[in-house]
DOPAVEX-762329 format. One line per 4 residues: number of its first residue (from 1); their letters; for each residue x, y negated, z of C-alpha. Coordinates in Angstrom, 1 decimal, always signed. Last residue first. Layout:
<pts>
NUM	A	X:Y:Z ~ ...;
</pts>
This chain:
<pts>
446	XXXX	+16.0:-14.1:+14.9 ~ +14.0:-17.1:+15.1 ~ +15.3:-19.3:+11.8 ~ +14.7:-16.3:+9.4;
442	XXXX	+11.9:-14.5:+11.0 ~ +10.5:-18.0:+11.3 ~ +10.8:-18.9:+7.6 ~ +9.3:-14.9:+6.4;
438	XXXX	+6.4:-15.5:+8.9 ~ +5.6:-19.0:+7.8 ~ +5.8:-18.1:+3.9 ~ +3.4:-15.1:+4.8;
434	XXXX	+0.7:-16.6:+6.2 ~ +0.5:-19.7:+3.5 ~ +0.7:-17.7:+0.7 ~ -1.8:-15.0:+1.8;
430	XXXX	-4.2:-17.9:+3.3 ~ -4.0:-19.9:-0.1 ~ -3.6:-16.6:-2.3 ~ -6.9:-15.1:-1.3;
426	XXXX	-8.9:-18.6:-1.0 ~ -8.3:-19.3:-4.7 ~ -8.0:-15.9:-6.0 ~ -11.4:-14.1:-4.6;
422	XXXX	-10.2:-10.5:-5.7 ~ -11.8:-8.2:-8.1 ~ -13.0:-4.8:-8.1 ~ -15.7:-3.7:-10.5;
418	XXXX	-13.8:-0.9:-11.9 ~ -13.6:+1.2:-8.2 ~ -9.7:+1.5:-7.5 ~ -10.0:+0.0:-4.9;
414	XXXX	-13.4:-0.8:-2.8 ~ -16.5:-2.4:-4.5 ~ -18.6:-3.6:-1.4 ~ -21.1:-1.0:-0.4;
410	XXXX	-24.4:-2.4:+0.8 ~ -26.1:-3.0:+3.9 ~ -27.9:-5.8:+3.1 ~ -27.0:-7.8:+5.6;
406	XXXX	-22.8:-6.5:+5.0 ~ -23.1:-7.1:+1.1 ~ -24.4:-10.9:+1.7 ~ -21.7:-11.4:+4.5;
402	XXXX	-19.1:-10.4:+1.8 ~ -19.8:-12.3:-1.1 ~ -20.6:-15.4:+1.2 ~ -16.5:-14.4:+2.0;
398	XXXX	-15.9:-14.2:-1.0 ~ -13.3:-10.6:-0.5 ~ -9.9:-10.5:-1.0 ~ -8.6:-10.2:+2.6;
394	XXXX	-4.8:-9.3:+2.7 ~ -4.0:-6.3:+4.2 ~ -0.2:-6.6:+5.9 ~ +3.0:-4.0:+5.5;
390	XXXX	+5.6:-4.6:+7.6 ~ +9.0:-2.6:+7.8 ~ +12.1:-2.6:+9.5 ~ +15.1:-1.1:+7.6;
386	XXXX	+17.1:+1.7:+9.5 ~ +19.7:+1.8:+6.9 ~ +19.5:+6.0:+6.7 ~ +16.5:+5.6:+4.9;
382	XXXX	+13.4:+6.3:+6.1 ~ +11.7:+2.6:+6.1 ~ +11.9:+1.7:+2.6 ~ +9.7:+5.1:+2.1;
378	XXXX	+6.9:+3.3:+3.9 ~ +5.9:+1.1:+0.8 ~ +4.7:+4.5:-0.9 ~ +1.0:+3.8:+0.0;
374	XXXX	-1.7:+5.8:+1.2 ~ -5.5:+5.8:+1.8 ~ -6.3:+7.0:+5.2 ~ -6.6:+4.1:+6.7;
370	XXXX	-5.4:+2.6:+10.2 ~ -7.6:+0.4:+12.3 ~ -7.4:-3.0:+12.6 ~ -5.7:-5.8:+14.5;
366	XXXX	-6.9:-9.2:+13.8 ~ -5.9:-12.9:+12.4 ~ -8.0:-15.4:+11.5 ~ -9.9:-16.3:+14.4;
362	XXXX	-5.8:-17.1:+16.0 ~ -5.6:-19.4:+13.2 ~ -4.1:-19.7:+9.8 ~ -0.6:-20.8:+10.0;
358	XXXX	-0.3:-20.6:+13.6 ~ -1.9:-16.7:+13.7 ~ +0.5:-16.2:+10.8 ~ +3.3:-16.8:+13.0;
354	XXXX	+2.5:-15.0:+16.1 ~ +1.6:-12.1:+13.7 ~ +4.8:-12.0:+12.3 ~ +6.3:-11.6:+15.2;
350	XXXX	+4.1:-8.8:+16.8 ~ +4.3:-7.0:+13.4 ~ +8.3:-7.1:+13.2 ~ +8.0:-5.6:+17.4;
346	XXXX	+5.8:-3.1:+16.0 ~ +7.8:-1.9:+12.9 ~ +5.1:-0.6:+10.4 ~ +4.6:+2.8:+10.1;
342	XXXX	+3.6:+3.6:+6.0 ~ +3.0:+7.1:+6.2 ~ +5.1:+9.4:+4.0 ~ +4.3:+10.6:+0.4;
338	XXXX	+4.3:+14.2:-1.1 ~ +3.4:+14.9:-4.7 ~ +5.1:+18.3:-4.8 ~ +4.2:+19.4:-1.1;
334	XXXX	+1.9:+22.2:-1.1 ~ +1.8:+25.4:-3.4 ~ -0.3:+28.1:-1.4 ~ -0.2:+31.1:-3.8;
330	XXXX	-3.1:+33.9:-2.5 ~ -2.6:+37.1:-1.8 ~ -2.4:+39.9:-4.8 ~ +1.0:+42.0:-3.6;
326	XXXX	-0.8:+43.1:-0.4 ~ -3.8:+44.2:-1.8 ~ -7.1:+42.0:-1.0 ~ -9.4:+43.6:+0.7;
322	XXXX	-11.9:+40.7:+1.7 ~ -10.7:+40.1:+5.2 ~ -7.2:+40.4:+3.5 ~ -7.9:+37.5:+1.2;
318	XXXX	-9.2:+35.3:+4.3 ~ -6.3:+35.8:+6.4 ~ -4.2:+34.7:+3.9 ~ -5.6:+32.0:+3.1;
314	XXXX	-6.7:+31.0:+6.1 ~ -2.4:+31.3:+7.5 ~ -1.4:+29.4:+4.5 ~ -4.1:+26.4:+5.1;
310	XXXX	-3.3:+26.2:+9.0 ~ +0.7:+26.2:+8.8 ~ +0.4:+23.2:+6.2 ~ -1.9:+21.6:+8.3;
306	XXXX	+0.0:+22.3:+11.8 ~ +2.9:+20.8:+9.5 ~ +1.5:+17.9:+8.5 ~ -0.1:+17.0:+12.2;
302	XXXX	+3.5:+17.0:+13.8 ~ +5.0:+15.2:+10.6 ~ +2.1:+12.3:+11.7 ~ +0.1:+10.0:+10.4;
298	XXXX	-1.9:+12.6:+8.0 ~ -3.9:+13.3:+4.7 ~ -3.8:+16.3:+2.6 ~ -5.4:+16.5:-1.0;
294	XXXX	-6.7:+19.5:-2.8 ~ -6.9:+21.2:-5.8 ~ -8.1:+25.1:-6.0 ~ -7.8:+27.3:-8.3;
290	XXXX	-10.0:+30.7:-8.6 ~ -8.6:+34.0:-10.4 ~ -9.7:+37.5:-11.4 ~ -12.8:+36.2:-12.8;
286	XXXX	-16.5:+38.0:-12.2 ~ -18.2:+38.3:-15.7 ~ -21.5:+37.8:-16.1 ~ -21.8:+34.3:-16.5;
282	XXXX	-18.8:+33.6:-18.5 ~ -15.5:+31.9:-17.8 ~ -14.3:+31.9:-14.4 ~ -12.3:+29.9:-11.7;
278	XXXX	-12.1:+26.1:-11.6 ~ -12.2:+24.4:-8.3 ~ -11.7:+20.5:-7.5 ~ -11.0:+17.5:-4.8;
274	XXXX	-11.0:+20.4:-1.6 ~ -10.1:+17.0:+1.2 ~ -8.1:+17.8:+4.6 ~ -7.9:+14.4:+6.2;
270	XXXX	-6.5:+13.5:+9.6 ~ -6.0:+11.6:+12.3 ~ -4.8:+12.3:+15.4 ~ -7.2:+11.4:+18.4;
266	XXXX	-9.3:+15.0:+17.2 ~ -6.4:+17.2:+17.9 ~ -6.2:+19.0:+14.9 ~ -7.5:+22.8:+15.0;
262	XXXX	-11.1:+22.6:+15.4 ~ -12.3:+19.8:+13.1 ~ -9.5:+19.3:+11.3 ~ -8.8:+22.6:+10.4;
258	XXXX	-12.1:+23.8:+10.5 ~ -13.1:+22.2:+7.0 ~ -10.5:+24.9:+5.7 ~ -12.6:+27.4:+6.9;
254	XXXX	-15.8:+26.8:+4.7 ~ -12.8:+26.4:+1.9 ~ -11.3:+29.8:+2.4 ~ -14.9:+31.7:+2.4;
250	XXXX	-15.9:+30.0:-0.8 ~ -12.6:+30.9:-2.4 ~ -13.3:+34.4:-1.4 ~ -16.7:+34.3:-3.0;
246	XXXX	-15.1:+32.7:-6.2 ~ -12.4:+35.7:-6.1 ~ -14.8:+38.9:-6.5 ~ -13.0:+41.7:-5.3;
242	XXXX	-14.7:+44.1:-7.9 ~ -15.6:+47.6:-8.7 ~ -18.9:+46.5:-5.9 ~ -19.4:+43.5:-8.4;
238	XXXX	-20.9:+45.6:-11.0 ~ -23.6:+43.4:-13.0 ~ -20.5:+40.6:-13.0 ~ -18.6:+42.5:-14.7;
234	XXXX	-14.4:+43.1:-13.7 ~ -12.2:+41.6:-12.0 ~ -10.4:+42.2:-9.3 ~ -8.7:+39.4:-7.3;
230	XXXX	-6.7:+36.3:-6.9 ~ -7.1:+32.3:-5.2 ~ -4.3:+30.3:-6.5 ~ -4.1:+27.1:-3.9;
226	XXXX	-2.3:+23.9:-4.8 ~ -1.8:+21.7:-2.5 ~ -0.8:+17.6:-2.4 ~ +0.5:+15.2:-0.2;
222	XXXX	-0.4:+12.4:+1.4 ~ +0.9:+10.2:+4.6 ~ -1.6:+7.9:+5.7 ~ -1.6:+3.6:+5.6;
218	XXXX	-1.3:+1.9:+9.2 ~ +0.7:+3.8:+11.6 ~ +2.7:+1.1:+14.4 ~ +1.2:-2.2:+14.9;
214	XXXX	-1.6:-2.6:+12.8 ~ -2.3:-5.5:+10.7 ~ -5.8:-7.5:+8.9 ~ -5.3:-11.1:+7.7;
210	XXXX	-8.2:-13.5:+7.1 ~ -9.0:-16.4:+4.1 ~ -10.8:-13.7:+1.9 ~ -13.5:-11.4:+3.6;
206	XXXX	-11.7:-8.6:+4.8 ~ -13.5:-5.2:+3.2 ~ -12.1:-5.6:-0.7 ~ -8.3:-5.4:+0.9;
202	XXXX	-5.5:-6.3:-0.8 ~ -2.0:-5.2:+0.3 ~ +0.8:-7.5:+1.7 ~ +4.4:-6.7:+2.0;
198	XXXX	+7.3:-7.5:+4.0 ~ +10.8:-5.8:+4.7 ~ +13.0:-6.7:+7.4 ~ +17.0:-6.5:+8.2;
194	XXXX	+17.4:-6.2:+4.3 ~ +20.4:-4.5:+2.9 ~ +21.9:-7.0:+0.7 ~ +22.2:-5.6:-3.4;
190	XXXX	+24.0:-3.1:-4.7 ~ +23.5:-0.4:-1.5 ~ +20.1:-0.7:-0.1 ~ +18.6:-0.6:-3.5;
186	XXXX	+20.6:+2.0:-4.9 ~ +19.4:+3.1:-7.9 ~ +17.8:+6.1:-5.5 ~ +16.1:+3.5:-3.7;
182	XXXX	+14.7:+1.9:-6.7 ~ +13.4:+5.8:-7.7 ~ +12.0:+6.3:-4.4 ~ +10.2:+3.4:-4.5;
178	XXXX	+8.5:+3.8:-7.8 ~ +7.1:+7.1:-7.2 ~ +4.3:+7.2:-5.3 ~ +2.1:+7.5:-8.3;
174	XXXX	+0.2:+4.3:-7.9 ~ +3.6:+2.6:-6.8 ~ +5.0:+3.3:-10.1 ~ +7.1:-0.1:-10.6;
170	XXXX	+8.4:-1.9:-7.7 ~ +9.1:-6.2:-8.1 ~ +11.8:-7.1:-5.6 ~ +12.5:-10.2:-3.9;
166	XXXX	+15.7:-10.3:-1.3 ~ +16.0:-13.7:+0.3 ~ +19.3:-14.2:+2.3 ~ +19.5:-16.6:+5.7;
162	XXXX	+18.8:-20.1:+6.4 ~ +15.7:-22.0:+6.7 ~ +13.9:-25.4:+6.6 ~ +16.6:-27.0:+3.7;
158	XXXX	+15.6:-23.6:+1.5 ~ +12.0:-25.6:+1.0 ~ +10.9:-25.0:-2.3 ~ +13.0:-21.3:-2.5;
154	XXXX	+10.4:-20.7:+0.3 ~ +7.6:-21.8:-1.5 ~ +8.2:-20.6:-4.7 ~ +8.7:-17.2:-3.0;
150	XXXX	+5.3:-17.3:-1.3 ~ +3.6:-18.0:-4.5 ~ +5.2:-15.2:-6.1 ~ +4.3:-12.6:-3.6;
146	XXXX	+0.9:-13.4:-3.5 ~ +0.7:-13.7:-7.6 ~ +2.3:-10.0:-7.5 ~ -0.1:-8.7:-5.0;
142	XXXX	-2.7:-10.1:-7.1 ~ -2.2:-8.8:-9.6 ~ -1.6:-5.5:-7.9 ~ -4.9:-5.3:-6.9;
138	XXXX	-6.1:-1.7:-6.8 ~ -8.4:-2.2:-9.8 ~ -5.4:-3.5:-12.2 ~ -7.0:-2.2:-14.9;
134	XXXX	-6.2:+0.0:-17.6 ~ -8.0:+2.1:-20.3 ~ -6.3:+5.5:-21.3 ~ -5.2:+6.9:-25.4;
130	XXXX	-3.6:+10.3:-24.2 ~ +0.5:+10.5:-24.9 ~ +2.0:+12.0:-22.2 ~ +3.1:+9.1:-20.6;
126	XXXX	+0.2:+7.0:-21.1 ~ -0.9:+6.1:-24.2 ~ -2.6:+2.1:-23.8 ~ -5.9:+0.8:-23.9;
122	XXXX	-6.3:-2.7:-22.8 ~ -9.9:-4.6:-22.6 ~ -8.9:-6.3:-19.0 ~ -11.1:-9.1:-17.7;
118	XXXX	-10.4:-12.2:-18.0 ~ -13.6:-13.7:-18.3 ~ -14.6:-11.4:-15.8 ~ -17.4:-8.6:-16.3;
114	XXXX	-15.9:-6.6:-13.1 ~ -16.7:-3.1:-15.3 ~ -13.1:-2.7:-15.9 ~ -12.0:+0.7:-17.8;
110	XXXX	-9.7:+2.7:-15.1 ~ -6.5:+4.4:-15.9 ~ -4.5:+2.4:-12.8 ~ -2.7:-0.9:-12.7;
106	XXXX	+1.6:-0.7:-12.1 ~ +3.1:-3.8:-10.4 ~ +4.3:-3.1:-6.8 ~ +5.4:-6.4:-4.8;
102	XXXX	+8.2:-6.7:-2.2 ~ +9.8:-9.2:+0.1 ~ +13.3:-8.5:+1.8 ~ +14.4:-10.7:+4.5;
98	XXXX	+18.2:-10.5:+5.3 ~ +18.8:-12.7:+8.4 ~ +21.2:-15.6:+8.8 ~ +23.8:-17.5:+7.0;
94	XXXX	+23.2:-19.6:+4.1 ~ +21.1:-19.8:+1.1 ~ +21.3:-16.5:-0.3 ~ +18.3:-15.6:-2.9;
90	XXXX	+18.7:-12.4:-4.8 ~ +15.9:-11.2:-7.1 ~ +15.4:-7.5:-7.8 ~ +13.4:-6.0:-10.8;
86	XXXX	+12.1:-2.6:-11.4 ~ +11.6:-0.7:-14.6 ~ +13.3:+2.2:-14.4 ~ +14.9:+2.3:-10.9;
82	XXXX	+16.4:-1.0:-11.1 ~ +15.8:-2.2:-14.9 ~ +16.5:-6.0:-14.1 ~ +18.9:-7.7:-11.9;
78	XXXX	+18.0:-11.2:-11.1 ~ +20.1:-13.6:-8.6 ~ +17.1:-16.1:-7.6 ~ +17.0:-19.7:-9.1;
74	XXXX	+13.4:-20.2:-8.7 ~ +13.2:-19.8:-12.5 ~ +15.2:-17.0:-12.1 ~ +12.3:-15.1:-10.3;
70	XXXX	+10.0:-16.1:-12.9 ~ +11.3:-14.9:-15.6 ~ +12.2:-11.3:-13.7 ~ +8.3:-11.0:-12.9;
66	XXXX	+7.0:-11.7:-16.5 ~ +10.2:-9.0:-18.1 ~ +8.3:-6.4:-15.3 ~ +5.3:-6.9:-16.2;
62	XXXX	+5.9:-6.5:-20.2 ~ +7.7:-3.2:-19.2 ~ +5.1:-1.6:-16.5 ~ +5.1:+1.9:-18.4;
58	XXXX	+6.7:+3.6:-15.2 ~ +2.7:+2.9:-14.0 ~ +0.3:+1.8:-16.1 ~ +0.3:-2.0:-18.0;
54	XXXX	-2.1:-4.8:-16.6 ~ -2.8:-7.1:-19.6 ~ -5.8:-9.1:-18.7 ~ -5.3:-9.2:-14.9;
50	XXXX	-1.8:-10.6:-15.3 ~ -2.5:-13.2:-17.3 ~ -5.4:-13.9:-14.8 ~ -2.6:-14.4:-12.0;
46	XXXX	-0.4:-16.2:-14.3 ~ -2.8:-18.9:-14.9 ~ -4.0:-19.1:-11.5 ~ +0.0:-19.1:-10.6;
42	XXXX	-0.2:-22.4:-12.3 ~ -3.0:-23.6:-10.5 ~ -2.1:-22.9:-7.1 ~ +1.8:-24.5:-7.7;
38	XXXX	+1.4:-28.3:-6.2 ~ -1.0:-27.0:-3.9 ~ +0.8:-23.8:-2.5 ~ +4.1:-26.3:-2.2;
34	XXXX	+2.2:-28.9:-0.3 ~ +0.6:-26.3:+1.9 ~ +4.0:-25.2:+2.8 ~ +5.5:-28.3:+3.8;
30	XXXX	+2.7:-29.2:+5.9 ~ +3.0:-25.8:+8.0 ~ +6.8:-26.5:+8.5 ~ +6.2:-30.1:+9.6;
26	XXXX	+3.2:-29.1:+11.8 ~ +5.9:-26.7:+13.4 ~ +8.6:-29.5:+13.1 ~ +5.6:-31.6:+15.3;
22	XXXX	+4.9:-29.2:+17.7 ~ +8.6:-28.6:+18.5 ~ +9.3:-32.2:+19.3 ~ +5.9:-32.5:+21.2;
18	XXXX	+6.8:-29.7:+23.4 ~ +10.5:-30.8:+23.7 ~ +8.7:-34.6:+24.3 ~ +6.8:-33.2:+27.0;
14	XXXX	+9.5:-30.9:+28.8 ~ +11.9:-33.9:+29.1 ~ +9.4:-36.2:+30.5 ~ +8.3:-33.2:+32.9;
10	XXXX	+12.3:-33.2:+33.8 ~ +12.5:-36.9:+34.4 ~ +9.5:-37.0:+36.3 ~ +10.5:-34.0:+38.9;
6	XXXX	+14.5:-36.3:+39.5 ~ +13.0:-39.8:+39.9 ~ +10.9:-37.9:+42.8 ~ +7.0:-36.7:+42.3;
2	XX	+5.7:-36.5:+45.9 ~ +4.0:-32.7:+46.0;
</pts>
C-alpha cells in the first residue's frame, strides 16, 4: 500500500490522539498518587484511631461525629443523623453524573486477639444493656480510611472531573439494618439520587495490593428461621406415652440437609445452615418442645422461596410421620432478619474494572466467585430509583503473610475472627488509587 500525503496525515493524527490520551491518563494516575502520598500518613493515624475505639452497631455515635469532620473538611455539604446515626456528604462540582460512595461503620462484639499496638480494649453495653467487647474484625476501619482517602483525592482534584459526589457513612451494617433505615430517611429523596453507587469490602483471602469483583451476584441473600418443634411429654423411662420432640427434631434436620443437596439445582447456590437447638431439661424427662435456629443463604428469590417452601413442607411432613395431632405441628418462623443479595450492575463492573486494571494492572485485577456471607449494600439497589450498584473486595492480606499461610496450608484469619487485621499501607494505596480512577472516569466517561 503506497502511503499518500492524505494515509500519513491521518496516522499522524491517530499517533498524537494516542499519545494525547496516554499522557492525560498518566496525568490522572500521577495526580492521584500524589494525593495518596501527601495524605497516607494522616489517614494512618485515623485509621488506627479508628481500630482502637470501634463503637457497635446503631451505637456508632463518636464514629459518626469523626466521619462528618472530615467530610466538611473536604468542603462536602454534611448532614448528620440520617437514619440514626448516618452521615451524608454533598460534593457538586459541575455538571455530570451523580456518583455515590459509601462506607458502613459499626464493629462487632468480639474481644481482639490481633495483639496490635492499637488494638481495641473497649467494652461497651450494647443495646440491651450487657457489658460486650468490640472490634472492628470485619474491617470497617478500614473501609472508612478507603473511603476517605479516595474522597480527599477526588475533592483534591475537582479541576479533572465534573459531576456531583454523594459520600455517605452507614451505621448498622452488621445487623443489616443501617441501610434500610438511611433509605427510609430518605436518602434518594433529600439529597441527589446517585446514578452509581461504589463500595469496597475487605477481604483476609486477597493478598493486599489486588482487587477481586463479580459481575452480577456477589454477596448472598440471608435470612433467618425459627422452627418450634412440639410433642408429648412425659418420662423419659416411658417414651412409648410420649411423642418425643428431640427425635423428631433429629429426623427434620437429617432432611433439611436434603434441600440443597437434592432439591436445589446444584448451579444455584445455596446454604441451609441448623446454627443451634435447645429442647429439654433433665435426663429423664422427654420435653414437649425443641427450637431450632437457623440461617438461610441464597442468590436468588427463585431459590428463597423453594427453601422456604422445602423447610415448611419437612416439617410438617416429619411431625405427622411421627403422630403428631393436627393442632401440635411445628411453627416455621422465617423471614424477620431478611437481607437481599448484593447484585452488582454488570455493565458499572465492566467499567470500573477497565479503570482499576489501568490504575493497578491488568495482574491486579480478577473476577471471583461469589460468597455466601452477606451484606446490606444491595438494598441501594431495589428501590424504585433504579440505582446501579458495585460492591468490590479489597485485598487486605501481607502478601508474604499470605503466600506463607497458603504453603503451609493454613487458615488465614477470615472476618469476624479476633485476630483479623488488614495490611494498611499496601491496602489503602491500591484501594485508594483503584477507586479514585474509577469514580473520575465514571464521571468524565459517561
Amino acid at each position: 500500500m503506497r502511503n499518500t500525503p492524505k494515509t500519513l496525515l491521518i496516522c499522524l493524527i491517530l499517533i498524537l490522539t494516542c499519545n494525547n490520551t496516554f499522557s492525560q491518563e498518566n496525568k490522572k494516575l500521577k495526580t492521584i498518587n500524589d494525593i495518596i502520598e501527601a495524605n497516607i500518613n494522616n489517614h494512618r493515624n485515623i485509621y488506627t484511631d479508628l481500630h482502637r475505639n470501634p463503637e457497635l452497631s446503631l451505637m456508632e455515635f463518636e464514629t459518626s461525629k469523626k466521619m462528618a469532620a472530615q467530610l466538611r473538611k473536604l468542603g462536602f455539604d454534611v448532614t448528620e443523623n440520617v437514619g440514626g446515626n448516618g452521615v451524608v456528604g454533598v460534593l457538586k462540582n459541575g455538571k455530570g453524573p451523580t456518583v455515590m460512595l459509601r462506607t458502613d461503620m459499626d464493629a462487632l462484639p468480639i474481644s481482639e486477639n490481633t495483639g496490635l499496638e492499637y488494638a481495641s480494649k473497649v467494652v461497651m453495653k450494647n443495646m440491651e444493656g450487657q457489658e460486650m467487647p468490640v472490634m472492628h474484625a470485619c474491617g470497617h476501619d478500614m473501609h472508612m480510611t478507603l473511603w476517605l482517602g479516595t474522597l480527599t483525592t477526588l475533592s483534591g482534584m475537582q479541576k479533572e472531573w465534573n459531576g456531583t459526589l454523594v459520600a455517605i457513612a452507614q451505621p448498622a451494617e452488621e445487623i443489616s439494618g443501617g441501610s434500610s433505615k438511611m433509605l427510609a430517611d430518605g436518602l434518594f429523596s433529600r439529597f441527589p439520587t446517585p446514578d452509581y453507587a461504589l463500595a469496597y469490602h475487605v477481604a483476609p483471602d486477597i493478598p493486599a495490593g489486588k482487587i477481586g469483583y463479580s459481575p452480577g451476584p456477589i454477596f448472598a441473600g440471608v435470612t433467618n428461621a425459627d422452627i418450634y418443634v412440639y410433642g408429648i411429654g412425659g418420662h423419659g423411662a416411658l417414651p412409648q406415652t410420649t411423642i418425643d420432640p428431640i427425635v423428631l427434631s433429629a429426623h427434620i434436620i437429617s432432611r433439611l440437609q436434603t434441600i440443597v443437596s437434592r432439591e436445589i439445582d446444584p448451579v444455584a447456590p445455596a446454604v441451609v445452615t441448623v446454627g443451634s437447638i435447645h429442647g429439654g431439661t433433665k435426663h429423664n424427662i422427654i420435653p414437649e418442645e425443641v427450637k431450632m435456629q437457623l440461617t438461610l443463604r441464597f442468590f436468588s428469590d427463585e431459590v428463597y422461596r423453594q427453601i422456604e417452601e422445602s423447610i415448611n413442607r419437612i416439617c410438617e411432613g416429619e411431625a405427622l410421620a411421627a403422630g403428631v395431632p393436627a393442632g401440635k405441628l411445628p411453627l416455621v418462623l422465617i423471614g424477620d432478619q431478611y437481607t437481599p443479595p448484593v447484585v452488582n450492575d454488570p455493565g458499572l463492573v465492566n467499567k470500573a474494572v477497565l479503570s482499576m486494571q489501568e490504575a493497578l494492572g491488568e495482574e491486579n485485577i480478577f473476577r471471583m466467585n461469589p460468597a455466601t456471607v452477606a451484606e446490606d449494600f444491595g438494598k441501594y439497589g431495589l428501590t424504585k430509583e433504579n440505582v446501579k450498584i458495585a460492591l468490590f473486595m479489597c485485598g487486605s492480606t501481607e502478601a508474604a503473610r499470605y503466600e506463607n499461610t497458603i504453603k503451609s496450608g493454613q487458615q488465614m484469619p477470615g472476618l469476624h475472627n479476633p485476630s483479623y487485621y488488614p495490611d494498611f499501607e499496601p491496602t489503602y494505596r491500591a484501594g485508594v488509587k483503584a477507586m479514585s480512577a474509577t469514580i473520575v472516569d465514571l464521571f468524565n466517561n459517561n
